[in-house]
FIVO-571161 format. One record per residue (C-alpha): residue number from 1; residue in three letters; z, x, y. Coordinates in nm, 3 decimals. Layout:
<nodes>
[node NUM "ala" [Z X Y]]
...
</nodes>
This chain:
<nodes>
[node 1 "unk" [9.056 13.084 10.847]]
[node 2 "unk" [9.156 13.050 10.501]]
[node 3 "unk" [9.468 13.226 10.447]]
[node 4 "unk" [9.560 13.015 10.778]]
[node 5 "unk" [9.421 12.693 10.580]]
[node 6 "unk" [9.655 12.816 10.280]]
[node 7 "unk" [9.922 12.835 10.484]]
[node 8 "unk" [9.898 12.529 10.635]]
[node 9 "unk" [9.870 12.325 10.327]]
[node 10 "unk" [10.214 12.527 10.189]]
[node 11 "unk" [10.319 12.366 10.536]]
[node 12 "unk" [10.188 12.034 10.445]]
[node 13 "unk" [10.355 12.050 10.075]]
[node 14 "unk" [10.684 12.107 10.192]]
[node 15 "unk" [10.656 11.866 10.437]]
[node 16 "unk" [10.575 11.575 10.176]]
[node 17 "unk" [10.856 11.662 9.927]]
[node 18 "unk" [11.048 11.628 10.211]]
[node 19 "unk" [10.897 11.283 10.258]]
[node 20 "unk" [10.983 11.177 9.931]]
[node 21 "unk" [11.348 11.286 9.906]]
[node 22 "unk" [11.406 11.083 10.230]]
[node 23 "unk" [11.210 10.797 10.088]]
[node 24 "unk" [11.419 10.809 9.698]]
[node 25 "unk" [11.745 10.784 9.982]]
[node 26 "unk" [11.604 10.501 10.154]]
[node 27 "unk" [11.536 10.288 9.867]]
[node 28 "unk" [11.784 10.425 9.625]]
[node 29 "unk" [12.095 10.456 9.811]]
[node 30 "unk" [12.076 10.289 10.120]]
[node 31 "unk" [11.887 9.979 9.945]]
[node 32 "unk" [12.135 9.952 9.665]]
[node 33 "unk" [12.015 9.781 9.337]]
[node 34 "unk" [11.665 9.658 9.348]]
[node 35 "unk" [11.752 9.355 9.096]]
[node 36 "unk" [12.055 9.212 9.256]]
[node 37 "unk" [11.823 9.228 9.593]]
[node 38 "unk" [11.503 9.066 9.458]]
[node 39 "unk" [11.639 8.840 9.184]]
[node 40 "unk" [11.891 8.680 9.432]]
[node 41 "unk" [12.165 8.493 9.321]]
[node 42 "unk" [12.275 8.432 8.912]]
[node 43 "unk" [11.959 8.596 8.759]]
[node 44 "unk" [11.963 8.611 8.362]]
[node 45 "unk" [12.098 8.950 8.234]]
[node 46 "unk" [11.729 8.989 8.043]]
[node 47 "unk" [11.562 8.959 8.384]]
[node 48 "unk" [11.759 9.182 8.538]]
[node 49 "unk" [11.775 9.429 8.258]]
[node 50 "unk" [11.398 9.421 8.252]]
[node 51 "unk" [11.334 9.448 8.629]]
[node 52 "unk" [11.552 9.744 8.650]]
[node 53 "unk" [11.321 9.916 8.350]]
[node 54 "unk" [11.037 9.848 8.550]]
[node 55 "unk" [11.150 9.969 8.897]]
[node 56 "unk" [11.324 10.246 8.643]]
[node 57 "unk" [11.672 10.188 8.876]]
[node 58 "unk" [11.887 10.178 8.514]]
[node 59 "unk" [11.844 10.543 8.473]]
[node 60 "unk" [12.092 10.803 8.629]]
[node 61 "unk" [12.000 10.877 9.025]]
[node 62 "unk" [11.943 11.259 8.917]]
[node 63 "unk" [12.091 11.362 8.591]]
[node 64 "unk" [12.301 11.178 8.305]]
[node 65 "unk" [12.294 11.042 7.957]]
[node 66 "unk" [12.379 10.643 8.041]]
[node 67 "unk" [12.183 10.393 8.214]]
[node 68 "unk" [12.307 10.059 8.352]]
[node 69 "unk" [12.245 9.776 8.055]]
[node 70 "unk" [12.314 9.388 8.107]]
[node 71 "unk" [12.451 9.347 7.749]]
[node 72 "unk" [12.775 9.232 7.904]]
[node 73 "unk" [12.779 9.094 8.219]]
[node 74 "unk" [12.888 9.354 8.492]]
[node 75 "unk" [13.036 9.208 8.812]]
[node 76 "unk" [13.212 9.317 9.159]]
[node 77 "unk" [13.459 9.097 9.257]]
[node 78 "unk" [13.407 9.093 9.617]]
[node 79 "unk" [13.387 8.741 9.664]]
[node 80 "unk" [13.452 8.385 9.492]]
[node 81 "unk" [13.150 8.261 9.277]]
[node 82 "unk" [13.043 8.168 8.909]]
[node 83 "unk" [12.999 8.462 8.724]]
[node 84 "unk" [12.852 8.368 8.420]]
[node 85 "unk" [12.896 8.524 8.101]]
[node 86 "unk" [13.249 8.578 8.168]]
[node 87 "unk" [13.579 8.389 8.115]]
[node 88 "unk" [13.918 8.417 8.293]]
[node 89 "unk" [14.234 8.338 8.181]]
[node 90 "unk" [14.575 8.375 8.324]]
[node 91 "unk" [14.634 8.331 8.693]]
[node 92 "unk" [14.348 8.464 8.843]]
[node 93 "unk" [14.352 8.525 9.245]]
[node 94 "unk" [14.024 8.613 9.470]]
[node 95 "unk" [14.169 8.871 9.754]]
[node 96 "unk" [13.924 9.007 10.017]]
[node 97 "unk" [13.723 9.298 9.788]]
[node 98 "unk" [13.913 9.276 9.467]]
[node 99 "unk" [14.027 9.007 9.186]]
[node 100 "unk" [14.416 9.010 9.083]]
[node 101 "unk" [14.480 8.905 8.747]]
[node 102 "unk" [14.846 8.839 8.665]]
[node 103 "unk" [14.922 8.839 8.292]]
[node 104 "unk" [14.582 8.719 8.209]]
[node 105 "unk" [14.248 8.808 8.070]]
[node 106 "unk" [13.817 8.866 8.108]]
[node 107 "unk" [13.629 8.771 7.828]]
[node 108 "unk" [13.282 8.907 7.858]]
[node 109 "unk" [13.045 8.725 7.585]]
[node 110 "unk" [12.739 8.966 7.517]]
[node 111 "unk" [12.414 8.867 7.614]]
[node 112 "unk" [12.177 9.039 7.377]]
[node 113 "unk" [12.178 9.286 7.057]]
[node 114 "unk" [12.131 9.615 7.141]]
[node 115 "unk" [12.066 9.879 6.822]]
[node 116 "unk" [12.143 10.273 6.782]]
[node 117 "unk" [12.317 10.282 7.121]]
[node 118 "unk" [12.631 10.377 7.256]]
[node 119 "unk" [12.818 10.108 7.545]]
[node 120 "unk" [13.040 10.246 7.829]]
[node 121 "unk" [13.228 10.049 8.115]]
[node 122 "unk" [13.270 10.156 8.423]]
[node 123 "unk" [13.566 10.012 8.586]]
[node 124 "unk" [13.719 10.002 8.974]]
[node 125 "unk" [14.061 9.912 8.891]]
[node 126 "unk" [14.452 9.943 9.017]]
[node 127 "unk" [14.721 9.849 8.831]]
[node 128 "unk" [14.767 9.831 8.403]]
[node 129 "unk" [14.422 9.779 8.193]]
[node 130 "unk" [14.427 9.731 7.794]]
[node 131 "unk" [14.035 9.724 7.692]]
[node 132 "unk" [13.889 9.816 7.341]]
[node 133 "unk" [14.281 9.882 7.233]]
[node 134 "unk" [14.313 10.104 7.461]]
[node 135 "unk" [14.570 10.069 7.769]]
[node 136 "unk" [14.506 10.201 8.098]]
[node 137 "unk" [14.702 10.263 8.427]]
[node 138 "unk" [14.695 10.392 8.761]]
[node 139 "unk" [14.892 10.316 9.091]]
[node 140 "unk" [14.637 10.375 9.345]]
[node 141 "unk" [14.234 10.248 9.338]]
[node 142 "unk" [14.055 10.490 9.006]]
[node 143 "unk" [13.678 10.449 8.923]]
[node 144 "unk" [13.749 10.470 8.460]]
[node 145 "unk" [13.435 10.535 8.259]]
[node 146 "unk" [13.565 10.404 7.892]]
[node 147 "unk" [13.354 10.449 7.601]]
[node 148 "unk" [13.359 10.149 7.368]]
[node 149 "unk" [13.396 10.230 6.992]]
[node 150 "unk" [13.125 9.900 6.950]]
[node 151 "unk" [13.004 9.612 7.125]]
[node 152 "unk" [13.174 9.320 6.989]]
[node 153 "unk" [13.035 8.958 7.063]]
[node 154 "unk" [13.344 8.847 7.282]]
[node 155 "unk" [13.503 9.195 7.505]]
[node 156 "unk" [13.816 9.120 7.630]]
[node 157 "unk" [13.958 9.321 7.953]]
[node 158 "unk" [14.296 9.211 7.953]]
[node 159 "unk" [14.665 9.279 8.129]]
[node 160 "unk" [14.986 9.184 8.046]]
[node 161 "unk" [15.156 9.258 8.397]]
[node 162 "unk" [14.924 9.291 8.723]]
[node 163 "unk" [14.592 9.385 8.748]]
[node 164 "unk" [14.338 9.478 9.080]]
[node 165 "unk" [13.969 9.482 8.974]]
[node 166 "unk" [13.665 9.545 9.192]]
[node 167 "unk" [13.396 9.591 8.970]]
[node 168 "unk" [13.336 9.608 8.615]]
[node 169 "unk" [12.962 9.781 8.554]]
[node 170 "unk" [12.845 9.860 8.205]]
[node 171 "unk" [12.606 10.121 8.058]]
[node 172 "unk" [12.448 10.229 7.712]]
[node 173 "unk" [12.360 10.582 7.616]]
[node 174 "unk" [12.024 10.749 7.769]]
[node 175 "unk" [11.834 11.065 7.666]]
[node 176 "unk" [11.729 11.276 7.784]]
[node 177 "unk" [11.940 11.338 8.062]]
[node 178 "unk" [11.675 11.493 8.270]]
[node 179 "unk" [11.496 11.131 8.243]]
[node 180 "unk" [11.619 11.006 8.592]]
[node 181 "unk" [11.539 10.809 8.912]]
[node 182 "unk" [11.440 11.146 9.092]]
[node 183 "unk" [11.212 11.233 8.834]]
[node 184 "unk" [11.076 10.906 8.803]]
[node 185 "unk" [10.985 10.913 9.185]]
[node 186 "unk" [10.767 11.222 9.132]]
[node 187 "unk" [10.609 11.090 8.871]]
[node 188 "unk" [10.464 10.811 9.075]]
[node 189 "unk" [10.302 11.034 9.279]]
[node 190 "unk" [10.145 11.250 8.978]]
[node 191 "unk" [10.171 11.223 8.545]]
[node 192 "unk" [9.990 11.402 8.327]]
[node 193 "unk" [9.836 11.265 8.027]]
[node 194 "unk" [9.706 11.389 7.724]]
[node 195 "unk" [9.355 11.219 7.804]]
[node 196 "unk" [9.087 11.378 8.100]]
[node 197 "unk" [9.153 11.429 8.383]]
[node 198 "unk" [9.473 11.543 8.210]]
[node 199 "unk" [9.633 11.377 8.540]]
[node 200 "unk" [9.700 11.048 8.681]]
[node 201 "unk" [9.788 10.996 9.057]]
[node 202 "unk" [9.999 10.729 9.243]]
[node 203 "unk" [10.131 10.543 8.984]]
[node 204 "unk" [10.320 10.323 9.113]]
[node 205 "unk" [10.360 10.100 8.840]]
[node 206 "unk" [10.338 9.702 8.912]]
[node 207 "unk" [10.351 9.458 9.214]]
[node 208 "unk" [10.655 9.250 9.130]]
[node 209 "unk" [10.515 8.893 9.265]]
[node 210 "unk" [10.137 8.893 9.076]]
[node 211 "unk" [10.221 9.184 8.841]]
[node 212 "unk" [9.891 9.348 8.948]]
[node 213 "unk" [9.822 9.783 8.896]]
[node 214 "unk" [9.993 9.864 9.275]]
[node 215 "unk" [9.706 10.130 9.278]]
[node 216 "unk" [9.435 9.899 9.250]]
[node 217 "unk" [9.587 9.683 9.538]]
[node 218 "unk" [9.597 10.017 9.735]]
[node 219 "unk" [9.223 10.110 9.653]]
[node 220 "unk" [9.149 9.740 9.677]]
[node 221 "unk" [9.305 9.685 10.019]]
[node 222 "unk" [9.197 10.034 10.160]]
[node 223 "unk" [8.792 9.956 10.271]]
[node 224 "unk" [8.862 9.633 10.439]]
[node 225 "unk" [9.123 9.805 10.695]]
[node 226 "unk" [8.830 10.118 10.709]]
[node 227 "unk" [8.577 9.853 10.773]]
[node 228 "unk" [8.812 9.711 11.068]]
[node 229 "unk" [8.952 9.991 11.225]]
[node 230 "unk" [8.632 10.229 11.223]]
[node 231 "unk" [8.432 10.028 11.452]]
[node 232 "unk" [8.796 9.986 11.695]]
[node 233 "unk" [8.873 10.377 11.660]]
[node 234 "unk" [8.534 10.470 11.786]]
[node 235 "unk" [8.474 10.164 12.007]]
[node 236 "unk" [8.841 10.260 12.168]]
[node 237 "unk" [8.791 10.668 12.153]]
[node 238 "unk" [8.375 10.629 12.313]]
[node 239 "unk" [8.507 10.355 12.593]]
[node 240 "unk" [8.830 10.548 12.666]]
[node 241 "unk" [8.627 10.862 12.755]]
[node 242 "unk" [8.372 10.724 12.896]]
[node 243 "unk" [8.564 10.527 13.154]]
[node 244 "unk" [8.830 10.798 13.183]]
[node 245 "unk" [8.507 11.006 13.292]]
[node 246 "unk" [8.353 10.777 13.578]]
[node 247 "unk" [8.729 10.722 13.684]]
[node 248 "unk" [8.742 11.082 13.734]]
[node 249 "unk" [8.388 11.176 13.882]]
[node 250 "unk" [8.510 10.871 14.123]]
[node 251 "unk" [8.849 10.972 14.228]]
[node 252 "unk" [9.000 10.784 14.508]]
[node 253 "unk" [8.720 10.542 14.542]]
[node 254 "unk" [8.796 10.181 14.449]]
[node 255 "unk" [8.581 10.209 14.086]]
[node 256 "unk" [8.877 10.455 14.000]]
[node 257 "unk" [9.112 10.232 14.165]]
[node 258 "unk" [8.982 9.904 13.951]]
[node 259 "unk" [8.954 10.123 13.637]]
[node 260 "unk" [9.316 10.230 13.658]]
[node 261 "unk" [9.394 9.880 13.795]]
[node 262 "unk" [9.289 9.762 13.454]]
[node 263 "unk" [9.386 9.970 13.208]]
[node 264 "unk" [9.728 9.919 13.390]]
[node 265 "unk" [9.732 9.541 13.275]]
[node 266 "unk" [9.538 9.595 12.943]]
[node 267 "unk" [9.849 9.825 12.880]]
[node 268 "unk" [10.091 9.545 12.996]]
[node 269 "unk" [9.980 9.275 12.795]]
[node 270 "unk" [10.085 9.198 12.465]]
[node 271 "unk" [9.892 9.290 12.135]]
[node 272 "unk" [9.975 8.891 12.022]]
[node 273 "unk" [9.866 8.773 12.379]]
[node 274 "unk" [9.530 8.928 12.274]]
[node 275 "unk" [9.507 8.796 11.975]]
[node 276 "unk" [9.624 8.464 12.064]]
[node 277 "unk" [9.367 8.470 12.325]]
[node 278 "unk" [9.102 8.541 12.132]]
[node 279 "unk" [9.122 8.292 11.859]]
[node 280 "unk" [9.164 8.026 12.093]]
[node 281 "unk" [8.912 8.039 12.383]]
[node 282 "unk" [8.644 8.258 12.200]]
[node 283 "unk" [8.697 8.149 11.828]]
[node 284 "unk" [8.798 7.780 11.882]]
[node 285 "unk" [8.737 7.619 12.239]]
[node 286 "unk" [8.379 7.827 12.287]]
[node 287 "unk" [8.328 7.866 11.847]]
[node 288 "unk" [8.161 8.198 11.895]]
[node 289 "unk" [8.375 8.351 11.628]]
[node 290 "unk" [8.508 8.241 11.303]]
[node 291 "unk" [8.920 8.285 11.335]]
[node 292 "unk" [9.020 8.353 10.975]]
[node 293 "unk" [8.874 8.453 10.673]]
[node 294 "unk" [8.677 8.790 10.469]]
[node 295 "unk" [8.319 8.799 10.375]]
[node 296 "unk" [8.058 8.974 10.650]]
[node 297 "unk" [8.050 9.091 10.991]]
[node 298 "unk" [8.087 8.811 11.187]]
[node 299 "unk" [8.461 8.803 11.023]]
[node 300 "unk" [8.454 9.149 11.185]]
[node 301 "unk" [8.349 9.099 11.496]]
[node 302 "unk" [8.620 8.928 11.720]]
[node 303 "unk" [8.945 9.163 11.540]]
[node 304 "unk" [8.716 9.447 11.660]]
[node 305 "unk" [8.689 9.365 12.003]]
[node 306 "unk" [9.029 9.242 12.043]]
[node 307 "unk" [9.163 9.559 11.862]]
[node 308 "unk" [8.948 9.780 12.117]]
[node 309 "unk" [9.057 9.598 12.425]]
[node 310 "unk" [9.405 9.622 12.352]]
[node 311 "unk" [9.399 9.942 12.310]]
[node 312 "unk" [9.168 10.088 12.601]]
[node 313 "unk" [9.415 10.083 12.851]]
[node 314 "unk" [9.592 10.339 12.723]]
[node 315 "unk" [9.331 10.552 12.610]]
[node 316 "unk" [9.124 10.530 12.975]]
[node 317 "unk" [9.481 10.641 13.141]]
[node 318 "unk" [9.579 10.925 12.925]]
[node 319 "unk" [9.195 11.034 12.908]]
[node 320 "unk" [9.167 11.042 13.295]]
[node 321 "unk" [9.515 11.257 13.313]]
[node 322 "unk" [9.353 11.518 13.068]]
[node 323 "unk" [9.054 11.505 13.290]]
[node 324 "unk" [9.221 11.557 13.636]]
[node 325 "unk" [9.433 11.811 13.511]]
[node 326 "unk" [9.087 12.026 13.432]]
[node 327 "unk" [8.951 11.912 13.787]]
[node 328 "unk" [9.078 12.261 13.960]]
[node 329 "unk" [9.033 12.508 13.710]]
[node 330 "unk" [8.829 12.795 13.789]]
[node 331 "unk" [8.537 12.745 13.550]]
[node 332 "unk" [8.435 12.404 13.668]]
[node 333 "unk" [8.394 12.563 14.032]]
[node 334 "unk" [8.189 12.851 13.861]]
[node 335 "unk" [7.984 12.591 13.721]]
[node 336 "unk" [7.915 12.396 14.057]]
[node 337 "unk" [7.837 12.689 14.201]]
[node 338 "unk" [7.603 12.807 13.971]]
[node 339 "unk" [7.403 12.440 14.056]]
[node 340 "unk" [7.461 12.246 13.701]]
[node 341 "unk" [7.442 11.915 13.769]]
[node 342 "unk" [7.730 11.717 13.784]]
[node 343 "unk" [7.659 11.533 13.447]]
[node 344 "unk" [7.639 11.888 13.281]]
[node 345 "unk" [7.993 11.979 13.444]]
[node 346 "unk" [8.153 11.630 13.322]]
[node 347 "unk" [8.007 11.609 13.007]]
[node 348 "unk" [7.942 11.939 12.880]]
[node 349 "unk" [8.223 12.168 13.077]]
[node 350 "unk" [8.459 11.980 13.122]]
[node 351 "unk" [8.461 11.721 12.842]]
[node 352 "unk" [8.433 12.052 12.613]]
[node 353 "unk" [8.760 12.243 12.728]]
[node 354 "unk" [8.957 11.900 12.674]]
[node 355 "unk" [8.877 11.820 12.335]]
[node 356 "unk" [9.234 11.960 12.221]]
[node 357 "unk" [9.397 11.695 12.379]]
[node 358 "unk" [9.150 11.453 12.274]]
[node 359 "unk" [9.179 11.522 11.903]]
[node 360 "unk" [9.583 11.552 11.934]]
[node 361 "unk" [9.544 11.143 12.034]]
[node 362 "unk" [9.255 11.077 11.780]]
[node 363 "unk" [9.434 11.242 11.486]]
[node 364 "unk" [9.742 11.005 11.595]]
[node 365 "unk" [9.535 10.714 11.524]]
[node 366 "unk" [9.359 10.813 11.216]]
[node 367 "unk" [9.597 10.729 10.968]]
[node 368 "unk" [9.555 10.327 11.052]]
[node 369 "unk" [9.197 10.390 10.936]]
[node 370 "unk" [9.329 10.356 10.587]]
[node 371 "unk" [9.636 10.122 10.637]]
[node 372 "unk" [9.485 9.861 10.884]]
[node 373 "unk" [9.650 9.673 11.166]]
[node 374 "unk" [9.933 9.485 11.074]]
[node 375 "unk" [9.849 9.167 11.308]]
[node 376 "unk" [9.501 9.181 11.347]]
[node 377 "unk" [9.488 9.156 10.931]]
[node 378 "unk" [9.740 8.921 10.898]]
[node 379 "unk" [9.622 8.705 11.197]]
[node 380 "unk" [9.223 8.687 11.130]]
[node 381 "unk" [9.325 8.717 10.728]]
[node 382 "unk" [9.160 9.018 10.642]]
[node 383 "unk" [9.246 9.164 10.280]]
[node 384 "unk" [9.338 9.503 10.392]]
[node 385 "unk" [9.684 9.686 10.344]]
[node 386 "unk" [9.829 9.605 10.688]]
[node 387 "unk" [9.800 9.213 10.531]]
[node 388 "unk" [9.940 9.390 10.157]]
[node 389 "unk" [10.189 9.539 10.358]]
[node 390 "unk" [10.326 9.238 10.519]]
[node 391 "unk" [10.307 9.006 10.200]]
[node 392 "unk" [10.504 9.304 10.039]]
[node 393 "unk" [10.772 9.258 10.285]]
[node 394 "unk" [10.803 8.854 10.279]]
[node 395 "unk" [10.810 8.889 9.909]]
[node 396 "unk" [11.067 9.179 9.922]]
[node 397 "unk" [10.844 9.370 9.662]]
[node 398 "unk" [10.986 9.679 9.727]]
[node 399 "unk" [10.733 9.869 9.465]]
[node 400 "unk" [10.394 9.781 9.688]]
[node 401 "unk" [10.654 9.881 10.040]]
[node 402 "unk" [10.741 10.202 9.876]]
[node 403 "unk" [10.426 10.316 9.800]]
[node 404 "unk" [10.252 10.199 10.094]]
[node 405 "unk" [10.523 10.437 10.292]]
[node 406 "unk" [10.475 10.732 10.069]]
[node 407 "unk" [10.065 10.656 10.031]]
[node 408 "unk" [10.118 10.644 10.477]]
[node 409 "unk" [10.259 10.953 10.508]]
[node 410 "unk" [10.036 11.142 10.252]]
[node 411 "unk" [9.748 11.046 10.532]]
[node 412 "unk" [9.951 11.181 10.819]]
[node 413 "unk" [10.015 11.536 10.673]]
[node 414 "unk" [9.686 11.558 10.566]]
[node 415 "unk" [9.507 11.403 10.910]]
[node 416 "unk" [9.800 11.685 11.095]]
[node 417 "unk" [9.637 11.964 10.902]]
[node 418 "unk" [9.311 11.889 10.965]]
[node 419 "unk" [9.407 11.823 11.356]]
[node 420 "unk" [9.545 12.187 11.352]]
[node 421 "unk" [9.213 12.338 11.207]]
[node 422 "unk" [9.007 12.134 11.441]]
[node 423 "unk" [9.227 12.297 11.730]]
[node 424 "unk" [9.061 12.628 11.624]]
[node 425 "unk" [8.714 12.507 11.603]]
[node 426 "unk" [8.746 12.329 11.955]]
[node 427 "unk" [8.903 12.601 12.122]]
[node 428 "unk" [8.848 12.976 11.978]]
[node 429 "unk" [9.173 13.056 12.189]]
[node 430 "unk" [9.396 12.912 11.944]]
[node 431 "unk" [9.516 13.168 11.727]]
[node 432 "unk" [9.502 13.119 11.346]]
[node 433 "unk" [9.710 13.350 11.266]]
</nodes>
C-alpha cells in the first residue's frame, strides 16, 4: 500500500506541474499584458510600471536580462488614439496595423528617472529608422532590439524618407536572468524563507481591487463554502442512495416509476429556476427563510436545500443504474438463498460491492467542498470563494482568478488520489500494484 501511495503521489506531482505550465500559458500568453487589460485605456506609465512589478509580468517569460519599463512611453500603432507622452511630426498616416511616417519624427518625453540601469527599444519596423544616431533599415517587417547609449529627457525616433512602425516597446536591464515569469509562478505556489517553517505556501501576492494577502481571502473564503456544501454533499449523497435503493427494491412498480419520474424533472430544471424559486415563494411570499446575508444557520438553511434538490435527480438516476446493474449477479442470489433478509441484501450486499462507483461520483464532487457554489454564494451572499471567485472575475483581478484555478486543481489531484486508494479499501480486487 505504500509504495502504491508513493507512486501515486509521483503521479499526482507530475500531474500539477503540468497544471501550472498550462495555467503560466493561459494567463501569460494567451492573456497578453495584465496592465494594458486591467488598467484600461491611457493609464499613467507609474501605474502601469508598478502593476506589472506586482503581477511580476515586466520580467522575461523564461530567461533574459531586460524587463519591460514605462520610462518612455511604448506604443503599438494598431489603431488611431492619443498616445500620450509622445509627439509626431512630419506627415504622419494611421494604416490598418501600422503608422507611416513620411519624413517626420516621434518624440518620446521620459516619464520618470531611472538610476544604474541600462534602456533598450524594441522596435516592429519597415522601412529607414535613425534612433540614438544610429540609422536603421530593412525592406520587409524586422522586430530591432537597440540598446540606447542613455536615456535622454526628449528620444527622438526619426526618418528622413518613409517609415512603417507597429510597435515601439522599451526595456531596462534585469538580473539575474534566471529571475523570470516562470520562476515567479512557482514561487507562488512555494518560497522559502530564512525564518521557520523555512517555507511559505501559496503566495500569491495581492488582490488588485482591496489590496488584501490573496491567501487570507482563500483561507478566509474557504469555511463558509465547507459550511454550505457539507450539509448539500451528504444531504445529496444519503438521499441519492437512499431513493436509488427503494427505486430498485421496487422495480417496475409505480414508487420506481414516480422516483424516476422525478429525478427526471429535478434533472431538467434549471439550477437558477431553483434558486429563483426558492427565494421567492419560501424566503419572501411565505418568509420562512432569510434570502441574503452570512451570520448562522438559518442563512444556511434554504442554499442547502435548494443545493440538495437540484442536485438529487441526478444522483437518484445514476445511483439506481449502479444498483440494477448488481441486481443479477451471482452473489446477491447466494444471499437470497441463504434467507438474509432483503434489507441485509440491499444494504449490506449489495450497497457494499457498489461503493466503487459511488466514491468515483463522490470524489467528483468533493472539490466544491472547498470552492463553494458559484450561484448559490453569489445569490444568498454567502462569503465563500465561489462569491471571491465571481467578484474576481467582474473586477478582472486576474491574481485572486489565477490562484483560485491553481488552489482548484491542487484539490482535484489530491481528492483523485485519495479516490484511487479508497478503490482498494472498498474493493480488495483492485490491484495496488
Amino acid at each position: 500500500m505504500l509504495s502504491y501511495i508513493l507512486r501515486r503521489s509521483a503521479y499526482s506531482i507530475l500531474v500539477i506541474l503540468g497544471v501550472m505550465l498550462l495555467t503560466f500559458v493561459l494567463f501569460r500568453f494567451a492573456a497578453g499584458d495584465p496592465a494594458e487589460i486591467l488598467l484600461g485605456k491611457n493609464p499613467s506609465p507609474m501605474e502601469v510600471e508598478q502593476l506589472r512589478k506586482d503581477l511580476s509580468s515586466d520580467k522575461p517569460l523564461f530567461w533574459g536580462n531586460w524587463r519591460k519599463s514605462e520610462i518612455y512611453r511604448s506604443a503599438r500603432f494598431n489603431d488611431k488614439k492619443d498616445y500620450t507622452g509622445m509627439k509626431m511630426e512630419g506627415t504622419v498616416e494611421y494604416c490598418k496595423g501600422f503608422l507611416k511616417i513620411e519624413a517626420g519624427k516621434i518624440s518620446f518625453t521620459r516619464n520618470f528617472d531611472v538610476k544604474d540601469t541600462k534602456i533598450a527599444a524594441s522596435i516592429v519596423f519597415r522601412g529607414h529608422i535613425t534612433l540614438d544616431n544610429e540609422i536603421y533599415f530593412s525592406s520587409s517587417w524586422k522586430n530591432k532590439f537597440i540598446d540606447l547609449k542613455d536615456s535622454p529627457a526628449t528620444l527622438i525616433l526619426s526618418t528622413d524618407k518613409s517609415l512603417e512602425l507597429k510597435s515601439v516597446e522599451f526595456y531596462r536591464t534585469h538580473t539575474p536572468a534566471w529571475d523570470s515569469q516562470f520562476l515567479a509562478s512557482f514561487k507562488e505556489i512555494a518560497t522559502f524563507t530564512p525564518d521557520f517553517p523555512y517555507v511559505s505556501f501559496l503566495n500569491f501576492g495581492k488582490t488588485l481591487l482591496t489590496k488584501e494577502d490573496i491567501r487570507h481571502v482563500l483561507w478566509r473564503g474557504m469555511w463558509p463554502s465547507l459550511f454550505l456544501m457539507l450539509p448539500i454533499f451528504f444531504g445529496e449523497l444519503i438521499l441519492g442512495i437512499a431513493l436509488a435503493l427503494v427505486s430498485t427494491a421496487f422495480r417496475g412498480t409505480w414508487i420506481d416509476r414516480t422516483i424516476m419520474i422525478l429525478s427526471v424533472a429535478g434533472m431538467s430544471i434549471s439550477y437558477l429556476v431553483f434558486i429563483i424559486f426558492g427565494q421567492w415563494y419560501l424566503g419572501y411570499y411565505f418568509n420562512w427563510f432569510p434570502v441574503w446575508g452570512w451570520g448562522s444557520a438559518k442563512y444556511l438553511a434554504l442554499p442547502v436545500v435548494i443545493g440538495v434538490f437540484s442536485g438529487l435527480g441526478g444522483g437518484v438516476r445514476f445511483y439506481r443504474t449502479v444498483f440494477v446493474n448488481e441486481l443479477n449477479k451471482e452473489y446477491l442470489r447466494t444471499a437470497a438463498a441463504k434467507g438474509c433478509t432483503p434489507f441485509s441484501i440491499y444494504c449490506r450486499h449489495l450497497l457494499g460491492n457498489a461503493l466503487i462507483p459511488i466514491i468515483t461520483r463522490a470524489t467528483t464532487l468533493l472539490p466544491f467542498l472547498f470552492t463553494g457554489s458559484l450561484l448559490l454564494e453569489s445569490f444568498f451572499g454567502i462569503p465563500g470563494l465561489g462569491y471571491a471567485g465571481i467578484n474576481a472575475l467582474m473586477n478582472s483581478d486576474l491574481q485572486m482568478i489565477k490562484s483560485l484555478v491553481i488552489v482548484t486543481s491542487f484539490i482535484f489531484v489530491i481528492v483523485n488520489l485519495l479516490s484511487d486508494i479508497a478503490y482498494a479499501w472498498a474493493d480488495p480486487r483492485v490491484r495496488l500494484e
